[in-house]
C-alpha positions in Angstrom: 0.0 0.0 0.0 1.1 3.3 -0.8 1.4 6.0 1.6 -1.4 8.9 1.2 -3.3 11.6 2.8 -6.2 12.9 3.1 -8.0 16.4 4.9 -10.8 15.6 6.8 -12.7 19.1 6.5 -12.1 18.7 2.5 -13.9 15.0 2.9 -16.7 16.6 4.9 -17.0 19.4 2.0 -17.2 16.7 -0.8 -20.8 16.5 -0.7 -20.8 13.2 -0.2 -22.6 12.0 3.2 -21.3 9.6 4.4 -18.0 9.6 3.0 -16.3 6.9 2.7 -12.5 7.2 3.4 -9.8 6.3 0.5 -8.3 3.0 1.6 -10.4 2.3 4.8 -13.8 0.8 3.4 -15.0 0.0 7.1 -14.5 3.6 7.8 -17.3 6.7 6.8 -17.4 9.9 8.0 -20.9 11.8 8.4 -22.3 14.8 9.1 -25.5 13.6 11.3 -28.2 15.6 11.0 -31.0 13.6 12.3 -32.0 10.5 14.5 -30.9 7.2 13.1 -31.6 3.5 14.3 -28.7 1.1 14.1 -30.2 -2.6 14.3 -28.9 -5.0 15.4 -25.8 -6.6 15.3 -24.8 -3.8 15.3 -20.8 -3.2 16.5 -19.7 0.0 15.9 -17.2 2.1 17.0 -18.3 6.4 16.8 -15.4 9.2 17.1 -16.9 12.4 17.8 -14.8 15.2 15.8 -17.3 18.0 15.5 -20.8 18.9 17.6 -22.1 16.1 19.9 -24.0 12.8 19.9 -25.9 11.1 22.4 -25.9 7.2 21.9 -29.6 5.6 23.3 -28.7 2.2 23.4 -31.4 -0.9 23.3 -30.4 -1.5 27.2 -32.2 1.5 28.7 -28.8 3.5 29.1 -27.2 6.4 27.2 -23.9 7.8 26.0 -23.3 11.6 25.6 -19.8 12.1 23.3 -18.4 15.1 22.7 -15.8 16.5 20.4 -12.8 14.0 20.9 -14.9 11.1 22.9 -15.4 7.6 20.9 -17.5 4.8 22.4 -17.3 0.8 21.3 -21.4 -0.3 21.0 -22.4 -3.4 20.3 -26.3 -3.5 20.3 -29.2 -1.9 18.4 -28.7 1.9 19.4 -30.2 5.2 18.1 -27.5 8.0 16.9 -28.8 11.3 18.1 -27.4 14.6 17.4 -27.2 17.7 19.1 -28.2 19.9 16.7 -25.6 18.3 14.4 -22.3 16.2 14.5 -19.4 15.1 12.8 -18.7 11.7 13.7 -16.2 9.2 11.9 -17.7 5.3 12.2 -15.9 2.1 12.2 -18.0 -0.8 10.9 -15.6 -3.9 10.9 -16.8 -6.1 8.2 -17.1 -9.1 10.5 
């Protein structure tokens, strides 16, 4: 693999929601604008680079992330934003 680069703000200004990132296909960055169920299974990993995101997960409890905070899930959740966030995912393709 060759070494290369990329500019996160210049990803999130593509257009493209969510955008994929060049050589990582389990990764996506999104701008999240709106509720949105994850079902199950449903392992994730969210890093938090922009707004916040509160995590309602199937168990009853919550997460709240902010800029900088990631969180591991691994059950049906519900993504919601805070007015709106930037979040990278990790979906590992098994």
């Amino acid at each position: 693999m060759q070494p290369g680069g990329f500019t996160l703000p210049l990803l999130k200004l593509a257009g493209e929601d969510p955008a994929p990132l060049p050589g990582w296909p389990e990764l996506t960055l999104a701008r999240l604008r709106t509720r949105q169920a994850v079902e199950a299974p449903a392992r994730r990993l969210y890093l938090v680079l922009e707004g916040e995101l509160l995590i309602d997960l199937a168990s009853g409890s919550y997460l709240h992330l902010h800029p900088g905070d990631a969180a591991q899930v691994e059950e049906a959740h519900t993504l919601v934003p805070v007015a709106q966030a930037v979040v990278l995912e990790w979906k590992p393709s098994s």
